[in-house]
C-alpha positions, 0 to 999 in steps of 0.5 A: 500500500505504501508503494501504491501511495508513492507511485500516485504521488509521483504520478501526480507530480510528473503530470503536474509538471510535465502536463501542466508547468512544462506546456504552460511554460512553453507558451508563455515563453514563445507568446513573449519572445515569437509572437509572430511565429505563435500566431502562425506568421500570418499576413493582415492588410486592412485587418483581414488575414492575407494568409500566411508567410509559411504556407503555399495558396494557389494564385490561378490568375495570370495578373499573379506570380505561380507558386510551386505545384501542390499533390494535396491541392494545397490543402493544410490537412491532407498535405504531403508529398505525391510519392511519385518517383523519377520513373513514374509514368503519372510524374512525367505525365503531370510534368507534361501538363504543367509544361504545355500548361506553362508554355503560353506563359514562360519561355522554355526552359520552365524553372524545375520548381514550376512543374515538381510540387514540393514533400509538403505540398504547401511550399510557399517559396518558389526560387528567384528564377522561377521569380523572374520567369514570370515577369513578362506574363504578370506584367502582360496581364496588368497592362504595365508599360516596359518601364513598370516591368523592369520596376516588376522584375526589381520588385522580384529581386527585392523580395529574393530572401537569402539562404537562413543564416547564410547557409542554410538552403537556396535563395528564395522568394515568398509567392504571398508576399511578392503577390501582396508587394505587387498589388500595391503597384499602379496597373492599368487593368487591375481595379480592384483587385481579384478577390480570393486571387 
């Protein structure tokens, strides 16, 4: 009975403190010193959530910059890898598709990161040269004038964010973020704005 007695007690003890304290202690902390992160690194403009910095949208309209493909349809739930290798019959067919479909807007060769879909599937970067690949057709599709396209690919090479702490991965640019920059510049076509574009 009396290792009964101690066994409780230390039970209760271990999920008071790993249970409670610890998680408690964890959110404090991180609310204090990340703020951003604990919120989700979400993107407001006029109050209203953007989406975030951290998770791939899918922009359809030419007036916009493509992200990466998505297999989960860029759903946060289901979201993962297509698990198609590189002798997949169904990869190369996709890749043929996403080609033909892209064709009409980049000159070839397509930047890889346009046709393969990330492991997660909701990838928010793309690289600079899938980037600036799409300039001439986001510039086409609002009307902008050769002097706003270069204003448009130096908006591209603004946003191009280095490798975290210098070595960690490859230079790359948020499709959100480049896409919410880009609505702030002056177009002809574009009044207002798509909505859930």
């Amino acid at each position: 009975m009396k290792n009964l007695k101690s066994l409780v007690l230390l039970y209760l003890i271990l999920t008071a403190i790993t249970g409670v304290g610890y998680p408690l202690a964890v959110t404090v902390a991180s609310r204090v010193l990340f703020p951003d992160k604990v919120e989700g690194s979400l993107i407001r403009i006029n109050g209203k959530v953007r989406g975030s910095k951290l998770i791939g949208q899918n922009f359809q309209s030419p007036q916009y910059f493509w992200p990466r493909p998505s297999a989960s349809d860029y759903g946060a739930i289901p979201s993962a890898a297509s698990n198609l290798g590189p002798t997949s019959l169904t990869l190369g067919q996709l890749i043929d598709e996403r080609r033909k479909k892209l064709s009409s807007y980049i000159t070839e060769p397509v930047p890889p990161d346009l046709l393969l879909a990330s492991g997660s599937g909701l990838d928010p970067h793309i690289s600079p040269e899938a980037a600036l690949a799409q300039v001439d057709h986001v510039a086409k599709a609002r009307g902008f004038s050769s002097q706003q396209r270069e204003e448009l690919a130096s908006l591209v090479k603004q946003h191009i964010e280095k490798p975290q702490w210098g070595i960690f991965g490859s230079p790359r640019v948020n499709v959100l973020e480049l896409n919410i920059a880009l609505d702030s510049m002056r177009s002809p076509l574009l009044s207002p704005p798509p909505s859930g574009e």
